[in-house]
GULUMFI-261090 format. One line per field, with one value per residue: x, y, z of N, C-alpha, C in turn; residue in one letter. Coordinates in Angstrom, 2 decimals. Layout:
residues N
n_xx <- (X,...) .
n_yy <- (Y,...) .
n_zz <- (Z,...) .
ca_xx <- (X,...) .
ca_yy <- (Y,...) .
ca_zz <- (Z,...) .
c_xx <- (X,...) .
c_yy <- (Y,...) .
c_zz <- (Z,...) .
code <- (A,...) .
end
This chain:
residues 135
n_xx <- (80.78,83.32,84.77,85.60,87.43,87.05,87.08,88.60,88.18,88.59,87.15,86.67,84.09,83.41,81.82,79.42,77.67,75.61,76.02,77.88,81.31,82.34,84.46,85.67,86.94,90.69,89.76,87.08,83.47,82.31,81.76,82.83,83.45,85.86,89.13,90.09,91.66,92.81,95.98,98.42,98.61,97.96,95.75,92.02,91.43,93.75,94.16,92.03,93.16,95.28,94.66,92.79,94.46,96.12,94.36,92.35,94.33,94.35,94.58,93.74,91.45,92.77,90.79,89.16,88.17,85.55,84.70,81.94,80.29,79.93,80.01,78.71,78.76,78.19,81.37,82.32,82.42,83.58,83.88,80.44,79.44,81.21,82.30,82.79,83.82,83.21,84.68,83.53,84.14,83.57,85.10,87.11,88.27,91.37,92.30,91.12,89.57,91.21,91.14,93.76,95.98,95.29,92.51,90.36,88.20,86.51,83.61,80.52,77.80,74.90,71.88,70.60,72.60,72.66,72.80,74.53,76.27,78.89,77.48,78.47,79.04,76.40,75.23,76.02,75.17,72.75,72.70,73.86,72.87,69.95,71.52,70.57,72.67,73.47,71.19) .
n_yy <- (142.90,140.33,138.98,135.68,133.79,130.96,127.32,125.37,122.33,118.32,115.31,112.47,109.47,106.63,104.00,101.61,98.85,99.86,101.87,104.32,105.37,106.54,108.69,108.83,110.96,110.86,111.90,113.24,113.24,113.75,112.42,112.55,112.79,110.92,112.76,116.30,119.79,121.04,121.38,124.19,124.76,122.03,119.52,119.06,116.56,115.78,116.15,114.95,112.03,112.13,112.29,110.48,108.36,109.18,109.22,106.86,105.12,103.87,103.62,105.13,103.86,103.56,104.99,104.62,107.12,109.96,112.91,113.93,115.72,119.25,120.78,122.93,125.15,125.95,125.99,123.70,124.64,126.60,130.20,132.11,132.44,131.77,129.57,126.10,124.68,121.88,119.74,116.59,113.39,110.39,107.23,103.85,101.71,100.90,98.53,97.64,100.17,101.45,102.68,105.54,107.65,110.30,109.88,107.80,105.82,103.58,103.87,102.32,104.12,105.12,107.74,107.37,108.55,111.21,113.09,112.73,113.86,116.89,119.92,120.26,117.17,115.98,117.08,115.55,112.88,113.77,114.54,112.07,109.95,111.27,110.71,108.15,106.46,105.55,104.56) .
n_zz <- (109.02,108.90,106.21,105.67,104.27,101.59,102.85,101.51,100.64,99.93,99.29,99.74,98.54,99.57,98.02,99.38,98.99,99.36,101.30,102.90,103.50,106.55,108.61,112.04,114.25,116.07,119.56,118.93,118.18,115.76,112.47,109.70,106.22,104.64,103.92,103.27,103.92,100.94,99.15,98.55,94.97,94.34,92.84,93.29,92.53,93.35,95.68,97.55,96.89,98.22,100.94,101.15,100.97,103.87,105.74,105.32,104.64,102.16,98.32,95.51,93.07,89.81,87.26,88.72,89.34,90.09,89.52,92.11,92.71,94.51,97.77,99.47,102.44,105.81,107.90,110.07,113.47,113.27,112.70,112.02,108.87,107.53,104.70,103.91,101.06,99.69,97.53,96.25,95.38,93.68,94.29,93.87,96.09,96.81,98.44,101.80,103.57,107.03,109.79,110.07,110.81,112.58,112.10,114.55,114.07,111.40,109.51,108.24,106.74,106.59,105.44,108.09,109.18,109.76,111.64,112.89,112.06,111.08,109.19,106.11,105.90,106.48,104.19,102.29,103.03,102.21,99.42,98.07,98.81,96.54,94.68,94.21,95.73,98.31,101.33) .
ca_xx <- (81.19,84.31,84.28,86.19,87.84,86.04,88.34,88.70,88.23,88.33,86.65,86.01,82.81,83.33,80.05,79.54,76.36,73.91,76.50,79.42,82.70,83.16,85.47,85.92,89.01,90.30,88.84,86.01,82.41,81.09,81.86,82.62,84.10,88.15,89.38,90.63,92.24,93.51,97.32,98.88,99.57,97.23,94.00,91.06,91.34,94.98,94.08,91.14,93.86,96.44,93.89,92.11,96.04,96.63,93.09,91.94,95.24,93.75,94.85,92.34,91.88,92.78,89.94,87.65,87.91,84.91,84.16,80.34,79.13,80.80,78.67,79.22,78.08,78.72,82.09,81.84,83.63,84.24,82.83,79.71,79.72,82.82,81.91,83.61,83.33,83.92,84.55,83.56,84.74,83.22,86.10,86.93,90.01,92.52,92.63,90.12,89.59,91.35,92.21,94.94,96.98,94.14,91.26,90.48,87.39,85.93,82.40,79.82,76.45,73.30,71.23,70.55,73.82,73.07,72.92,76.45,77.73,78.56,76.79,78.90,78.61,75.27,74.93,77.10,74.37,71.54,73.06,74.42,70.51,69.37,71.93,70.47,73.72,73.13,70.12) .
ca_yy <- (141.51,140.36,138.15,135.09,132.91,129.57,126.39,124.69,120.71,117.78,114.12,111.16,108.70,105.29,103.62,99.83,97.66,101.00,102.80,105.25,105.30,108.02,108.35,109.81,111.64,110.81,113.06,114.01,112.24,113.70,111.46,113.24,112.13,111.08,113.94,117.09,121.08,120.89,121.73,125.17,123.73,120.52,119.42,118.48,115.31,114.95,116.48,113.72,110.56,112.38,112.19,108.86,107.26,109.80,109.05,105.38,103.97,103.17,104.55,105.12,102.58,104.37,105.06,104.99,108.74,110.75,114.14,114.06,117.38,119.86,120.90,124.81,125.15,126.52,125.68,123.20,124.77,128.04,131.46,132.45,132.72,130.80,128.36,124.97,124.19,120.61,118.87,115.24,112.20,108.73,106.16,102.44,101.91,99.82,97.88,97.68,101.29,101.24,103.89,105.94,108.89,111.20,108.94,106.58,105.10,103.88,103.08,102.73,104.40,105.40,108.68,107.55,109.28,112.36,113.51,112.19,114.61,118.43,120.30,119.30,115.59,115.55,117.36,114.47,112.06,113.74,114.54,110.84,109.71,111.83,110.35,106.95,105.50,105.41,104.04) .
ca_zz <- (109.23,107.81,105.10,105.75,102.65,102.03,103.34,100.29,100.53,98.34,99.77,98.54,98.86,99.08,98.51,99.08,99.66,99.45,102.07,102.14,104.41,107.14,109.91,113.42,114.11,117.67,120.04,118.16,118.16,114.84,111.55,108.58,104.94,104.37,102.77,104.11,103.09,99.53,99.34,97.43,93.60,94.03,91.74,93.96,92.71,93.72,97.50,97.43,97.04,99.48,102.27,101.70,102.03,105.14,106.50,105.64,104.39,100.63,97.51,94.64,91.65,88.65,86.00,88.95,90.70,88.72,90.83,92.04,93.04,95.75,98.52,99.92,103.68,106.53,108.00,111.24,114.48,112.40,112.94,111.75,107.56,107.27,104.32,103.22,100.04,99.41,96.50,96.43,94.40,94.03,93.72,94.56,97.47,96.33,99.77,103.02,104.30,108.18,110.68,109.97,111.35,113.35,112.39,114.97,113.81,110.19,109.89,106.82,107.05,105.63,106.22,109.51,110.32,109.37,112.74,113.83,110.83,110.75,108.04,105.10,106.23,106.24,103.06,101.52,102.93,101.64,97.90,97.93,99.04,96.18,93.09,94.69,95.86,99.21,101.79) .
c_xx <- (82.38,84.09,85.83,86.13,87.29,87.36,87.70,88.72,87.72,88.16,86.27,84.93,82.92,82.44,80.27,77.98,75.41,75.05,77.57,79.88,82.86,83.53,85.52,87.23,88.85,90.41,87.67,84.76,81.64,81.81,81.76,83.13,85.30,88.32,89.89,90.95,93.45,94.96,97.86,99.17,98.66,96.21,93.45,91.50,92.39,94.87,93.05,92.21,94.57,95.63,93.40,93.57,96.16,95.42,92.78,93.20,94.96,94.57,93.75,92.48,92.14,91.50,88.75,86.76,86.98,84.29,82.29,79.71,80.15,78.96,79.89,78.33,78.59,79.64,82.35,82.97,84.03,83.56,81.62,80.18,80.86,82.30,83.43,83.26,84.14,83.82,84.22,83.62,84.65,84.83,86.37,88.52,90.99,92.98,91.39,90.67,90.13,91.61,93.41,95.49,96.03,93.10,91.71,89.66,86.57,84.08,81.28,78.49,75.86,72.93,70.99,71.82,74.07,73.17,74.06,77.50,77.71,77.73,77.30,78.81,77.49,74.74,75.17,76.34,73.55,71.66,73.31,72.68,70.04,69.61,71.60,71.08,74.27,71.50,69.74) .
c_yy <- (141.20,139.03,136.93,134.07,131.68,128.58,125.32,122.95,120.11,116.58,113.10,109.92,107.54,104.39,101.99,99.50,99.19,101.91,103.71,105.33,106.60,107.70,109.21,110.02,111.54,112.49,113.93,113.21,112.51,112.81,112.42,112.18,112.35,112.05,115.44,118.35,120.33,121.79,122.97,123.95,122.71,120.60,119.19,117.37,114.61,114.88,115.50,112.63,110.91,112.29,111.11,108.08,108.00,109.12,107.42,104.40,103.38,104.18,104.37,104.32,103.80,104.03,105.04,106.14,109.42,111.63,114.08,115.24,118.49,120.72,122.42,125.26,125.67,125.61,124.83,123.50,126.22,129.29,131.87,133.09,132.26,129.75,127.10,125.06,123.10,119.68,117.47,113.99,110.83,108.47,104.86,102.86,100.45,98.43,97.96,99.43,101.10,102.37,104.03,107.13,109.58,110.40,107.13,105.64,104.65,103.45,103.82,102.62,104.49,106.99,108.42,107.76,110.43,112.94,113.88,113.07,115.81,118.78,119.76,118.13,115.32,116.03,116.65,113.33,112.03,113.99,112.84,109.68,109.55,110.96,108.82,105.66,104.96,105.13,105.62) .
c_zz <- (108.34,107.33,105.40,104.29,103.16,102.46,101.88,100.65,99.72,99.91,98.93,99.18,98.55,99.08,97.98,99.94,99.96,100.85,102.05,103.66,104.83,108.50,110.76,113.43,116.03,118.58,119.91,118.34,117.16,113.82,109.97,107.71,104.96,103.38,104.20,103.40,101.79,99.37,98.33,96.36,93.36,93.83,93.07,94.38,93.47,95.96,97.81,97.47,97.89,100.33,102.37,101.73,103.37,105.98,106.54,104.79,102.54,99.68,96.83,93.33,90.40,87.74,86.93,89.75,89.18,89.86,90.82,92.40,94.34,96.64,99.28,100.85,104.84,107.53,109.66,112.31,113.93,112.55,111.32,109.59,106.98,106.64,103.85,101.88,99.00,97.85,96.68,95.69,94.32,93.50,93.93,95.58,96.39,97.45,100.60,103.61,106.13,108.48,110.17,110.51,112.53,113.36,113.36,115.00,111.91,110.27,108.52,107.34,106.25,106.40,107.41,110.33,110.26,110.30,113.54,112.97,111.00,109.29,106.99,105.15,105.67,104.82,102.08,101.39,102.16,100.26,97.18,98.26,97.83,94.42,93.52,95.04,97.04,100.06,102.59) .
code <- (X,X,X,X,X,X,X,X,X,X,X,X,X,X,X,X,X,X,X,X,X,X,X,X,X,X,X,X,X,X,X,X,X,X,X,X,X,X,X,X,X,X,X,X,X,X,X,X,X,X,X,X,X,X,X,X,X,X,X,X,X,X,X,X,X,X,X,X,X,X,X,X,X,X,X,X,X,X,X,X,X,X,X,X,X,X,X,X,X,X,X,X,X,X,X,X,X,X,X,X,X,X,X,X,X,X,X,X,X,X,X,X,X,X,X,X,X,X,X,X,X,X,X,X,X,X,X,X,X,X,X,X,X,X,X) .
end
């Protein structure tokens, strides 16, 4: 089997009222986290704020990005052993999260969306569940 390299991603969790912010990309119907592949040269953290402006239009408050855990799963749409392994980053937005570029939907859940998420998604729910910052 050949050994495919992990896809490196950084995300960020915007959690309000017991929920956290994830978005559909148009054409798509599952709901993952804003965030995306981390760029040659760039921190996590920095590939984390370049995607929530590309994705929901926000930038990140300063003093309030603090990395929460990375989740390492199998890669959604990807052949067999192909992992992600996502970094993930509470922070506040600086603005109202909206559609932006590819995403054409935003929408704040709870575990009862773990369903609507690929593997990493839902792994995001149930870690985010677990540090009790979500419903």
């Amino acid at each position: 089997m050949t050994r495919h390299p992990d896809i490196l991603v950084a995300a960020v969790a915007f959690v309000r009222d017991r929920q956290v912010l994830m978005v559909r990309a148009r054409g798509r119907d599952v709901l993952y986290m804003p965030g995306g592949k981390i760029d040659e040269g760039e921190s996590p953290a920095d590939g984390a704020a370049r995607e929530a402006s590309e994705e929901v239009a926000v930038g990140l408050v300063p003093g309030t990005v603090s990395e929460l855990f990375t989740v390492v799963t199998q890669a959604h749409g990807e052949p067999d052993g192909r992992l992600v392994r996502m970094v993930v980053f509470g922070a506040e937005a600086d603005a109202e999260p909206r559609p932006s570029a590819e995403v054409s939907e935003v929408h704040w859940v709870t575990t009862a969306a773990i369903d609507r998420c690929p593997p990493a998604g839902a792994d995001v729910l149930r870690r985010l569940a677990a540090l009790g910052m979500i419903d």
